[in-house]
Structures are given as C-alpha cells and as structure tokens.
PyMOL Python script that loads the backbone (N, CA, C, O; Angstrom):
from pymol import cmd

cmd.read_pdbstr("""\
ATOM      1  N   UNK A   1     107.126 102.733  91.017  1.00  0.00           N
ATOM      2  CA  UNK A   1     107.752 103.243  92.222  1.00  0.00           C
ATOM      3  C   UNK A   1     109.176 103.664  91.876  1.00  0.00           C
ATOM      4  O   UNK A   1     109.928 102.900  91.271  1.00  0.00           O
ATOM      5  N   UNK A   2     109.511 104.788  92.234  1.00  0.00           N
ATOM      6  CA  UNK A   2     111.247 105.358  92.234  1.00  0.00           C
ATOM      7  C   UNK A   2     111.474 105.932  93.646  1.00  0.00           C
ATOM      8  O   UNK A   2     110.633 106.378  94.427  1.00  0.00           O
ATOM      9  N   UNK A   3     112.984 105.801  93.807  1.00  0.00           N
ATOM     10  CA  UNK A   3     113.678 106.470  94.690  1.00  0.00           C
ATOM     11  C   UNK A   3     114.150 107.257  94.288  1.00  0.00           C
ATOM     12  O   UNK A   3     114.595 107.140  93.147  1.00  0.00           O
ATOM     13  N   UNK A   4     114.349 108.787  95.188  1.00  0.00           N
ATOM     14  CA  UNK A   4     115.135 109.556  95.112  1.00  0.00           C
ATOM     15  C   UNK A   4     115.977 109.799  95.807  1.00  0.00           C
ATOM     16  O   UNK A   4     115.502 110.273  96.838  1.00  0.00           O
ATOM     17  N   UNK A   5     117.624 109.716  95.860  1.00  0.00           N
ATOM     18  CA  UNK A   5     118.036 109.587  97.000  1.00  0.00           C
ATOM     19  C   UNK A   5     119.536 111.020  96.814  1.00  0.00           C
ATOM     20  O   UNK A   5     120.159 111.234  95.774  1.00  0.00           O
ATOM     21  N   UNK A   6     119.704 111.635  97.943  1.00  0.00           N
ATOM     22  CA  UNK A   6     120.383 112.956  97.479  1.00  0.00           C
ATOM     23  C   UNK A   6     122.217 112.752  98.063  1.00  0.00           C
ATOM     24  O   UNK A   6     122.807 112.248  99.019  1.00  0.00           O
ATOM     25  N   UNK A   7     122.457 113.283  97.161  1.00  0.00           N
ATOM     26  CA  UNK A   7     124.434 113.222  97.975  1.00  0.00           C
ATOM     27  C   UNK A   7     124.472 114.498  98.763  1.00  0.00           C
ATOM     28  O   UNK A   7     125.594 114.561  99.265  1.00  0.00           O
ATOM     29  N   UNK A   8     123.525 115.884  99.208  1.00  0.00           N
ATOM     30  CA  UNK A   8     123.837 116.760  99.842  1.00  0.00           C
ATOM     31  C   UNK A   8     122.735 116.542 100.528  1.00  0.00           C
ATOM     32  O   UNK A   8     121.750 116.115  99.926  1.00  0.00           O
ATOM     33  N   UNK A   9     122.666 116.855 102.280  1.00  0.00           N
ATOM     34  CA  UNK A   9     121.544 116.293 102.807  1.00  0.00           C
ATOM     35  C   UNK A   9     120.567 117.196 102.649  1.00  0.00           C
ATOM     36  O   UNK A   9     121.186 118.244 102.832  1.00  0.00           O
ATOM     37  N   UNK A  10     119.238 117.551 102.388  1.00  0.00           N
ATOM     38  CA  UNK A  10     118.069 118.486 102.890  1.00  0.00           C
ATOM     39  C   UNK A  10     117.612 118.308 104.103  1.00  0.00           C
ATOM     40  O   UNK A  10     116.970 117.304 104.412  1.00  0.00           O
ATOM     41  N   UNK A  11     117.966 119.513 105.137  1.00  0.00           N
ATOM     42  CA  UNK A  11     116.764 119.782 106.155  1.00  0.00           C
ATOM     43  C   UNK A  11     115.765 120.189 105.811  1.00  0.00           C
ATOM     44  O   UNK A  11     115.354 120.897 104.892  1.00  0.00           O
ATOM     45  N   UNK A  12     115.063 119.278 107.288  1.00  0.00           N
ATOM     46  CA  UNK A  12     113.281 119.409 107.225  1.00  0.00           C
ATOM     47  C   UNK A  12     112.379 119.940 108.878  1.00  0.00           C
ATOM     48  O   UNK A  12     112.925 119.720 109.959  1.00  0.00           O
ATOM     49  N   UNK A  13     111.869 120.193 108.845  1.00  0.00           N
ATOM     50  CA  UNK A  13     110.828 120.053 109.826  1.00  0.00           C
ATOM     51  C   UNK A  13     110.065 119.194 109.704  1.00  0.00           C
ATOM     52  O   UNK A  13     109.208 119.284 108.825  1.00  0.00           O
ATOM     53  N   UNK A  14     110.130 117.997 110.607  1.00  0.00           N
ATOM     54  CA  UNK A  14     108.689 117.245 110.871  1.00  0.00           C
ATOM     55  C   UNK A  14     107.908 116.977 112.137  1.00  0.00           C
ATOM     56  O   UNK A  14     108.213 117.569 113.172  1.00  0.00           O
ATOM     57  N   UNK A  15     106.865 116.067 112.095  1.00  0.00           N
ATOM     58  CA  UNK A  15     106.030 116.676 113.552  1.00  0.00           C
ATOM     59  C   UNK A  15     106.854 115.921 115.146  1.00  0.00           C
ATOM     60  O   UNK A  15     106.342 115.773 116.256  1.00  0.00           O
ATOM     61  N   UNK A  16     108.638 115.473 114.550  1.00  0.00           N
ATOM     62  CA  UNK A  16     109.180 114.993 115.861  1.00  0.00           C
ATOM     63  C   UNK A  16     109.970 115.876 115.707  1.00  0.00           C
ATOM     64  O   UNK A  16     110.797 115.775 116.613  1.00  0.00           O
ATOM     65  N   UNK A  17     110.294 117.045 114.806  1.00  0.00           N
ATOM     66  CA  UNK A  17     111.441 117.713 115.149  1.00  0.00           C
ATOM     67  C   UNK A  17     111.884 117.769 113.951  1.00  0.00           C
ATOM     68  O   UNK A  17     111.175 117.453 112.997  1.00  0.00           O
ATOM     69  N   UNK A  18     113.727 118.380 113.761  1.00  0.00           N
ATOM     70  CA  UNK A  18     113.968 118.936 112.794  1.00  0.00           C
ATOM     71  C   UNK A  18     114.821 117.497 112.747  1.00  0.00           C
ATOM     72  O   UNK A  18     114.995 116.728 113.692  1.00  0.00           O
ATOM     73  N   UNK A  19     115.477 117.305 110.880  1.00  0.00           N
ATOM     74  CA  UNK A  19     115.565 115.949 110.293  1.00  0.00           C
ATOM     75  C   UNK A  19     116.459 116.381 109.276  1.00  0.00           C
ATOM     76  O   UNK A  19     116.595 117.583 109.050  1.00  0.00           O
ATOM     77  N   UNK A  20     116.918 115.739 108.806  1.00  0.00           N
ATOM     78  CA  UNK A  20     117.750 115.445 107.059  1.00  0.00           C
ATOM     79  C   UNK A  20     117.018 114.664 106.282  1.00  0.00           C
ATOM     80  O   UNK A  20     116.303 113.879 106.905  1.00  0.00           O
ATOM     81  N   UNK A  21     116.940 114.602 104.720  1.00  0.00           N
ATOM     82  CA  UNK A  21     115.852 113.375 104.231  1.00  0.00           C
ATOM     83  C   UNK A  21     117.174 112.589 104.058  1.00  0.00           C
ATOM     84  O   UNK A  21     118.180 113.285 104.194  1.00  0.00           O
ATOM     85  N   UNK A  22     117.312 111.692 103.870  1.00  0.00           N
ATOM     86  CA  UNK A  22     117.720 110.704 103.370  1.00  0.00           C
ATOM     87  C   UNK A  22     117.328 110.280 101.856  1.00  0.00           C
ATOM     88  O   UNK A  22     118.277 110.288 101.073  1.00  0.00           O
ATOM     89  N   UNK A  23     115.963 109.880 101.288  1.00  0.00           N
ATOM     90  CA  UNK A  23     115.996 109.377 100.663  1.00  0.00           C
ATOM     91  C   UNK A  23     114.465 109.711 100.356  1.00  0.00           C
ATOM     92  O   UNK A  23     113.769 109.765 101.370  1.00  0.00           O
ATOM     93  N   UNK A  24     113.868 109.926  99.249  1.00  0.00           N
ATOM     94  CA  UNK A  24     111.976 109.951  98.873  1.00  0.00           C
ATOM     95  C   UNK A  24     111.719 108.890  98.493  1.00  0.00           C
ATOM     96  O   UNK A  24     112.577 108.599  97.661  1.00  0.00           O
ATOM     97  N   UNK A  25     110.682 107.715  98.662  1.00  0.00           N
ATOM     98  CA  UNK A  25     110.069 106.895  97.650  1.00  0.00           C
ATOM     99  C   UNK A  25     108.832 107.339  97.390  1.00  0.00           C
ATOM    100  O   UNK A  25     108.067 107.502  98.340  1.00  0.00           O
ATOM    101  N   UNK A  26     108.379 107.631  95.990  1.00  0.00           N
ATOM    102  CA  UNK A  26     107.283 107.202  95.732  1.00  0.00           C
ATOM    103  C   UNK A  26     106.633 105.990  95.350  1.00  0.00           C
ATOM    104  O   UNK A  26     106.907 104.935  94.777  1.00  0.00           O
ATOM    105  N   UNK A  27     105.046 106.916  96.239  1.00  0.00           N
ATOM    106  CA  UNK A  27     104.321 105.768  96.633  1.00  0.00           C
ATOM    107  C   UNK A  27     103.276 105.409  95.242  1.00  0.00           C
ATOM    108  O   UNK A  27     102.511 104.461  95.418  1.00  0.00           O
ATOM    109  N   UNK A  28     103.229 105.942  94.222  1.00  0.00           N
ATOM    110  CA  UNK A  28     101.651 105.832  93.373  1.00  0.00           C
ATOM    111  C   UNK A  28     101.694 107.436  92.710  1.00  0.00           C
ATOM    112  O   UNK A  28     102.269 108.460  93.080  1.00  0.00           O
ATOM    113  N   UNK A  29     100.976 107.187  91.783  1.00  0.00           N
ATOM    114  CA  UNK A  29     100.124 108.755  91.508  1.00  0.00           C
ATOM    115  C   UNK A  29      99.062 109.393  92.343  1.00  0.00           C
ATOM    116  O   UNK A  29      98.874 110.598  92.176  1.00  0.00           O
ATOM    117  N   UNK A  30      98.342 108.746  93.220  1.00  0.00           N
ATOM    118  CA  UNK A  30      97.667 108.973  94.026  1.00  0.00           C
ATOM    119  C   UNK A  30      97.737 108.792  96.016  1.00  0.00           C
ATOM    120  O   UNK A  30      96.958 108.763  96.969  1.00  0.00           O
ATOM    121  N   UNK A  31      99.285 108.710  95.722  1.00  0.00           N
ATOM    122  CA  UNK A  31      99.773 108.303  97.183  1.00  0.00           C
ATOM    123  C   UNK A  31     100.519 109.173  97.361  1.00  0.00           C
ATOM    124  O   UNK A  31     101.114 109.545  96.349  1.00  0.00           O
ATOM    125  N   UNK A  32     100.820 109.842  98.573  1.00  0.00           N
ATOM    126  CA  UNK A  32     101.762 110.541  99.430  1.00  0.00           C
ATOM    127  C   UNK A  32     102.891 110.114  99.363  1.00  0.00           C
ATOM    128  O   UNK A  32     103.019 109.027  99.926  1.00  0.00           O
ATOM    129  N   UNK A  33     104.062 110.638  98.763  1.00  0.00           N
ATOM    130  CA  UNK A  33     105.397 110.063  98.958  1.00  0.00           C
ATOM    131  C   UNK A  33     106.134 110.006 100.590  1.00  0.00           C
ATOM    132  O   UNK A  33     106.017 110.584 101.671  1.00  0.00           O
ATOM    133  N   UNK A  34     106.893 108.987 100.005  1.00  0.00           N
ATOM    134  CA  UNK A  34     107.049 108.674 101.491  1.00  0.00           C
ATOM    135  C   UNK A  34     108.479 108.840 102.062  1.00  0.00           C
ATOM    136  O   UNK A  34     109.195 107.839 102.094  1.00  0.00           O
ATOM    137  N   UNK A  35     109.016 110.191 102.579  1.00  0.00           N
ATOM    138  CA  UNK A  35     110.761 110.418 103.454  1.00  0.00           C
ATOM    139  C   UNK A  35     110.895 109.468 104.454  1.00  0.00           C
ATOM    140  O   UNK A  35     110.094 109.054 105.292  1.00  0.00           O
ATOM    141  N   UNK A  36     112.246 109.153 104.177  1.00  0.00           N
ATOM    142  CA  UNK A  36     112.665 108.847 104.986  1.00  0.00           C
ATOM    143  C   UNK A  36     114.327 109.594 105.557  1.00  0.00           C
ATOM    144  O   UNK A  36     115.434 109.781 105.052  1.00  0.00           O
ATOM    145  N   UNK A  37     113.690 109.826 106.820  1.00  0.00           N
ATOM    146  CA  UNK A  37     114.946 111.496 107.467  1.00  0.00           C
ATOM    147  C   UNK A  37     115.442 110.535 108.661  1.00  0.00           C
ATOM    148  O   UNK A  37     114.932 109.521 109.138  1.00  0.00           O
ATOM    149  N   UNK A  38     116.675 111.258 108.979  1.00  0.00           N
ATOM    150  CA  UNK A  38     117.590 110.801 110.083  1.00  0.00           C
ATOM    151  C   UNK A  38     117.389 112.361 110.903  1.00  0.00           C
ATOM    152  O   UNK A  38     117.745 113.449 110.450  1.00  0.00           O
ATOM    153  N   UNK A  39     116.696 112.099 112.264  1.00  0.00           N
ATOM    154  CA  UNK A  39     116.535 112.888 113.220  1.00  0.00           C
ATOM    155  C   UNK A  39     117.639 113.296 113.922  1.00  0.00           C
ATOM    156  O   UNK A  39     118.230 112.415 114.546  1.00  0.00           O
ATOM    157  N   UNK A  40     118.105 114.528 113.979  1.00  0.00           N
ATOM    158  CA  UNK A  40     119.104 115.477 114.395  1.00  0.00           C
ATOM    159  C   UNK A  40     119.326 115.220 115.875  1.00  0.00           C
ATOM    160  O   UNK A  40     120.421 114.954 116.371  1.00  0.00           O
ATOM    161  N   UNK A  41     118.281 115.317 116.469  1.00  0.00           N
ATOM    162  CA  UNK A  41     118.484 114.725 117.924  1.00  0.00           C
ATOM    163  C   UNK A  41     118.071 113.536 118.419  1.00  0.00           C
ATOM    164  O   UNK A  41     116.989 113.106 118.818  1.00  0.00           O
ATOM    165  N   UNK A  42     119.388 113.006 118.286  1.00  0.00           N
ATOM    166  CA  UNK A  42     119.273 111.058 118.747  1.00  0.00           C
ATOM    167  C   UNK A  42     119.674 110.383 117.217  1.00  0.00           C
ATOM    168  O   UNK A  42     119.947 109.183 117.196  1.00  0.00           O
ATOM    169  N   UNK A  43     119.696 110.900 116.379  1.00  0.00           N
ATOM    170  CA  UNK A  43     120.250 110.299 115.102  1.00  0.00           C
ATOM    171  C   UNK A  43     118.989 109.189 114.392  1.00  0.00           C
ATOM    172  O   UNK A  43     119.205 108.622 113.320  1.00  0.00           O
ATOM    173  N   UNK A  44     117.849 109.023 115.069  1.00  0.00           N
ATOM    174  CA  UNK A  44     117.053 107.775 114.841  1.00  0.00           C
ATOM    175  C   UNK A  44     116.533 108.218 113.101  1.00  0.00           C
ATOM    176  O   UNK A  44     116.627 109.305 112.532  1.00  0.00           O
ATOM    177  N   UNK A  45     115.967 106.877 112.592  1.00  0.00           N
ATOM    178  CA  UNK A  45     115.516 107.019 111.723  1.00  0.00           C
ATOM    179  C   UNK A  45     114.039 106.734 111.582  1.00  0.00           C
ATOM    180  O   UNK A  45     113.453 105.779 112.092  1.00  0.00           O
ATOM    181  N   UNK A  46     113.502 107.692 110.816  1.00  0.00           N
ATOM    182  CA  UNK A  46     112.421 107.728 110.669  1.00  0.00           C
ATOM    183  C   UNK A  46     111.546 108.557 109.748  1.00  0.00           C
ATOM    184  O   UNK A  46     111.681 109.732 109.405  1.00  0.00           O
ATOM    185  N   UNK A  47     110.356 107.415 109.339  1.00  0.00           N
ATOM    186  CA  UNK A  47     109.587 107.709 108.140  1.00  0.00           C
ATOM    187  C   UNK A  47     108.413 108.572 107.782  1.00  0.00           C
ATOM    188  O   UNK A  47     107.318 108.211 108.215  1.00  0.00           O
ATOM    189  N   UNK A  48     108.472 109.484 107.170  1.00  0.00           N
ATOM    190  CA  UNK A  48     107.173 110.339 107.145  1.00  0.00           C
ATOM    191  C   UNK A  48     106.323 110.713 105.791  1.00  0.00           C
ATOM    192  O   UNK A  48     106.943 110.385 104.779  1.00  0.00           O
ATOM    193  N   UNK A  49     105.280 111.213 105.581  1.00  0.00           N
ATOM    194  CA  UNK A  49     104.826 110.915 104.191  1.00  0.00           C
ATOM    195  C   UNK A  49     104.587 112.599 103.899  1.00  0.00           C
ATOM    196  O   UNK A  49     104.653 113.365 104.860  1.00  0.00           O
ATOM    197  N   UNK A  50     104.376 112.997 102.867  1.00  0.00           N
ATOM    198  CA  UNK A  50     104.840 114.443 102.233  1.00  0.00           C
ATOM    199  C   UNK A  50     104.027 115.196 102.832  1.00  0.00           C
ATOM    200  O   UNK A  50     104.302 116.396 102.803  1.00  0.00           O
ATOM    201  N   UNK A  51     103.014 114.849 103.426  1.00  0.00           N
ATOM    202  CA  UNK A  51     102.216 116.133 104.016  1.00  0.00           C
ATOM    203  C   UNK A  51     102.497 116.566 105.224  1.00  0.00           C
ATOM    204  O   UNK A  51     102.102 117.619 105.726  1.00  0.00           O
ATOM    205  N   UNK A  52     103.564 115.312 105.969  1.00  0.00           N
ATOM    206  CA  UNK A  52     103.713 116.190 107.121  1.00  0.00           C
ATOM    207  C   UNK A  52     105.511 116.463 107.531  1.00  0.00           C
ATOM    208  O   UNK A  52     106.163 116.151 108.527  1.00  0.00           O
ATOM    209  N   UNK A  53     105.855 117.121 106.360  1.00  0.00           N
ATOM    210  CA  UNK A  53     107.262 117.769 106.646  1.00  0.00           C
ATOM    211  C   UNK A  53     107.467 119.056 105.380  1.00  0.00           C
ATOM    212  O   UNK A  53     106.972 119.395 104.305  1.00  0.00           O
ATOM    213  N   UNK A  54     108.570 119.478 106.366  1.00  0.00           N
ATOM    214  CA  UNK A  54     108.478 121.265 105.417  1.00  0.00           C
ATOM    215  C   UNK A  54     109.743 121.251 105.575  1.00  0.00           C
ATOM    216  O   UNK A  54     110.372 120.749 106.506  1.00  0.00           O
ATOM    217  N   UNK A  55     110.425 122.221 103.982  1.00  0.00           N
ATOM    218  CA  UNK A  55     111.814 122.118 103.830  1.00  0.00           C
ATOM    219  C   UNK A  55     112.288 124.039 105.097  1.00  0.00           C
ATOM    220  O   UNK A  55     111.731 125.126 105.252  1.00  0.00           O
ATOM    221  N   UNK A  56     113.370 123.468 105.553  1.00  0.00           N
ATOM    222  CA  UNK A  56     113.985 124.969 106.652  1.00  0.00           C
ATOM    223  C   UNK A  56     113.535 126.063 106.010  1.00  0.00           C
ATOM    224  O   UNK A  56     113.353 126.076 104.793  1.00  0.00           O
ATOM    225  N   UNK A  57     113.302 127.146 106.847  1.00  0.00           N
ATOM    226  CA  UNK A  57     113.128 128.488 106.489  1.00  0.00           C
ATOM    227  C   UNK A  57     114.985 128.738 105.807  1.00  0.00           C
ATOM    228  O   UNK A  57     116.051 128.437 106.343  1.00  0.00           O
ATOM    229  N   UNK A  58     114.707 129.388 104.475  1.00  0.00           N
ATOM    230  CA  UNK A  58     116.100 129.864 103.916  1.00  0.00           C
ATOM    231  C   UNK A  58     115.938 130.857 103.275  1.00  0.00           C
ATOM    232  O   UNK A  58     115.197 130.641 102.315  1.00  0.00           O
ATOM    233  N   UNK A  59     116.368 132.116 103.364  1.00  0.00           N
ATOM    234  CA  UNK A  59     116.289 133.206 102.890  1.00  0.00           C
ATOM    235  C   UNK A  59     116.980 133.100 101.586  1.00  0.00           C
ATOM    236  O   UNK A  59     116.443 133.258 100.490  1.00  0.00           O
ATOM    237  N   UNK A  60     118.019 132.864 101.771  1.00  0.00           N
ATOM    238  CA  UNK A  60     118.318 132.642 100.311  1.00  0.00           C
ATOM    239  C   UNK A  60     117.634 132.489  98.669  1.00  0.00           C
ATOM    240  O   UNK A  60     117.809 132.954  97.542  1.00  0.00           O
ATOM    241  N   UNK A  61     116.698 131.452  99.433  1.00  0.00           N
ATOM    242  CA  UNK A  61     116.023 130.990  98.103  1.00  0.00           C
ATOM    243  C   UNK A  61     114.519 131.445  98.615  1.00  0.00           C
ATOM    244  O   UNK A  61     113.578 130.771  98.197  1.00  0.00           O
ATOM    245  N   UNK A  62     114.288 132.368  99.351  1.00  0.00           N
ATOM    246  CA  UNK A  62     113.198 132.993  99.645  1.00  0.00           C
ATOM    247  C   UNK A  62     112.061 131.679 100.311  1.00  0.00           C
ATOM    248  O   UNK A  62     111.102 131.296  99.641  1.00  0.00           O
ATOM    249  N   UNK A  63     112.253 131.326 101.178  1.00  0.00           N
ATOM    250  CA  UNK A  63     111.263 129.981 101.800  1.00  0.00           C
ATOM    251  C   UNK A  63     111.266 130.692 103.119  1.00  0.00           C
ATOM    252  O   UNK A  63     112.339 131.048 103.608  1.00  0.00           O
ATOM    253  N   UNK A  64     109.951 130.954 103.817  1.00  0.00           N
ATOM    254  CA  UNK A  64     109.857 131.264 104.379  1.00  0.00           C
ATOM    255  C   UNK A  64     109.024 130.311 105.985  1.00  0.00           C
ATOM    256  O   UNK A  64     108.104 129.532 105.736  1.00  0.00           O
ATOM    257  N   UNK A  65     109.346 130.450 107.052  1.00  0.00           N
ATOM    258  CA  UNK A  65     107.947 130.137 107.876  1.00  0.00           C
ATOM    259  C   UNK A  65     106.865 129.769 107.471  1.00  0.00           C
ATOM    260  O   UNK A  65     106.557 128.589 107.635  1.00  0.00           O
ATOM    261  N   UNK A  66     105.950 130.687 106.809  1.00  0.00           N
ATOM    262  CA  UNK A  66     104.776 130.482 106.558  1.00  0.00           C
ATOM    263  C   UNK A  66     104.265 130.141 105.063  1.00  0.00           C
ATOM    264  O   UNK A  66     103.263 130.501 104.446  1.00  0.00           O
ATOM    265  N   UNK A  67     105.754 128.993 104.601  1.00  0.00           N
ATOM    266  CA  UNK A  67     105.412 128.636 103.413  1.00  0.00           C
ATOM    267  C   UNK A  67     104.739 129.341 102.018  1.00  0.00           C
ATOM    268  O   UNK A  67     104.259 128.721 101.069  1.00  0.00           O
ATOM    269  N   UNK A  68     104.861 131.064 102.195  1.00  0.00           N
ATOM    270  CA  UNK A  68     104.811 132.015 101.164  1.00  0.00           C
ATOM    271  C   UNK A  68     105.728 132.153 100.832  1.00  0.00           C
ATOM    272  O   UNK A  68     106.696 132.228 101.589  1.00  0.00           O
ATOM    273  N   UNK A  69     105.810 132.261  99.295  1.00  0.00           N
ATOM    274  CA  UNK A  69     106.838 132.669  98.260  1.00  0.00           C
ATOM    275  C   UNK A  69     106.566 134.210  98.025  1.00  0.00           C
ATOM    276  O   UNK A  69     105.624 134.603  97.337  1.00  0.00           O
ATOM    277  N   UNK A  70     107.460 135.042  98.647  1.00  0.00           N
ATOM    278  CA  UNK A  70     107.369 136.314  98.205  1.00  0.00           C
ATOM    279  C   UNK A  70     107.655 136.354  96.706  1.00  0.00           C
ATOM    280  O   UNK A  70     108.587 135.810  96.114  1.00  0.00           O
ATOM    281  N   UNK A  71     106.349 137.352  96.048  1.00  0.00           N
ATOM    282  CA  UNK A  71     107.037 138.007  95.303  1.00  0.00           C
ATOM    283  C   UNK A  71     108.236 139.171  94.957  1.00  0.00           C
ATOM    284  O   UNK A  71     108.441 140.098  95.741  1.00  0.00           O
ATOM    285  N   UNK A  72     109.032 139.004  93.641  1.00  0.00           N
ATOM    286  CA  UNK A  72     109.731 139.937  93.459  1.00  0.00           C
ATOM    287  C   UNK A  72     109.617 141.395  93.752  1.00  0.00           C
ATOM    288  O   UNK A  72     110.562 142.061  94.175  1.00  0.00           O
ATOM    289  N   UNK A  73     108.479 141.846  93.521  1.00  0.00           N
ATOM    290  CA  UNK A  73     108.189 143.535  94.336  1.00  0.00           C
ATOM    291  C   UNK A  73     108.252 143.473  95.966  1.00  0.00           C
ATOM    292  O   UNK A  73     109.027 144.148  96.643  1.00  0.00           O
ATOM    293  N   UNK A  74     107.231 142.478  96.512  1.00  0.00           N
ATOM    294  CA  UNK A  74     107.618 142.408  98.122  1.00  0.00           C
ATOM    295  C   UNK A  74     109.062 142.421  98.031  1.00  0.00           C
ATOM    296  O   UNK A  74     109.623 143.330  98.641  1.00  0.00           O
ATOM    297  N   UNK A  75     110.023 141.313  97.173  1.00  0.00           N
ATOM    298  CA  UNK A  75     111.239 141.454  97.747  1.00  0.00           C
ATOM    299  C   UNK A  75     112.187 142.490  98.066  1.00  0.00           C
ATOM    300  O   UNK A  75     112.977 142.705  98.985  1.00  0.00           O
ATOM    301  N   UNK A  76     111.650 143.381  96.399  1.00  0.00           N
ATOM    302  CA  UNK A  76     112.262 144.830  96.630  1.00  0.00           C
ATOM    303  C   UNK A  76     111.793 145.667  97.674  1.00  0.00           C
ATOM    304  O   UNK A  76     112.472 146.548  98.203  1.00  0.00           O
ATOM    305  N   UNK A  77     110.695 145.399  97.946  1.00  0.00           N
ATOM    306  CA  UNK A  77     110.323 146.383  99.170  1.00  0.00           C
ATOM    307  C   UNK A  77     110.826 146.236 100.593  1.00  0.00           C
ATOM    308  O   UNK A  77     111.050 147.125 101.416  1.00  0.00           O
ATOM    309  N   UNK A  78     110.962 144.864 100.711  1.00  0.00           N
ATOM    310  CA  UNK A  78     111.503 144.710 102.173  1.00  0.00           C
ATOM    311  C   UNK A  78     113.482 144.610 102.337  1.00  0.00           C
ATOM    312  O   UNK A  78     114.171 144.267 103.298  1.00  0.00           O
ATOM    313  N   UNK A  79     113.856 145.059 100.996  1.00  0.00           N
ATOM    314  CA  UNK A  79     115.110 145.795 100.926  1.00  0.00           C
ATOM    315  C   UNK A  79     116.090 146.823 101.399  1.00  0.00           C
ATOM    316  O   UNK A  79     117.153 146.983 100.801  1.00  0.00           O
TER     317      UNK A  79
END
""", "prot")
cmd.dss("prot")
cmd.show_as("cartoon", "prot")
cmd.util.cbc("prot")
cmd.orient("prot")
C-alpha cells in the first residue's frame, strides 16, 4: 500500500459534485484506488474509489468532457 499525497491541489468531478483530491491510497494490484477529496461546497471530506471521479475539463492539456484525447491533427484542425 502507498500514499500519494500532492502540495498543488487537483480538481475533480465526483458523483457529489466537484472536489480537490487530497491524497490517493492504493488499495492492491487488483483494487480500485481509493481519493480522498475535500468537497468545494461545504468543505466536507470525502472518499471515493478511481472509477468514480474525473480530473476538470482543461484545455490546456487537452482533457476534455468526454474524456477523449484529441489528436494532434484534430488539434490543428479545430485551430
């Protein structure tokens, strides 16, 4: 088991809303790691396991909504 724990926060989407992680543990080689995020509205904390949270839409680094990674030609095209 390791922690990962970050000094810049990551936003997330999860199924209560949008979050910061705090911190990853893994669970196993065969287990779902497990976030733990501080909820944006109300500050609460709370735990979720990797399948049900998604990092913000950021153009920047091309992350989109629908969790497609454009390729480099789409990118040029929608230029």
């Amino acid at each position: 088991m390791s922690i990962a724990i970050f000094d810049i926060p990551v936003p997330i989407v999860t199924p209560l809303g949008s979050a910061y992680i705090l911190y990853i543990k893994s669970n196993g080689y065969l287990e779902n790691d497990e976030f733990a995020c501080v909820m944006l509205k109300g500050g609460e904390i709370k735990h979720f396991n990797s399948a049900q949270v998604r990092i913000w839409e950021n153009k920047t680094y091309e992350i989109t909504k629908d969790n497609e990674l454009k390729t480099s030609e789409e990118t040029k095209e929608s230029s």
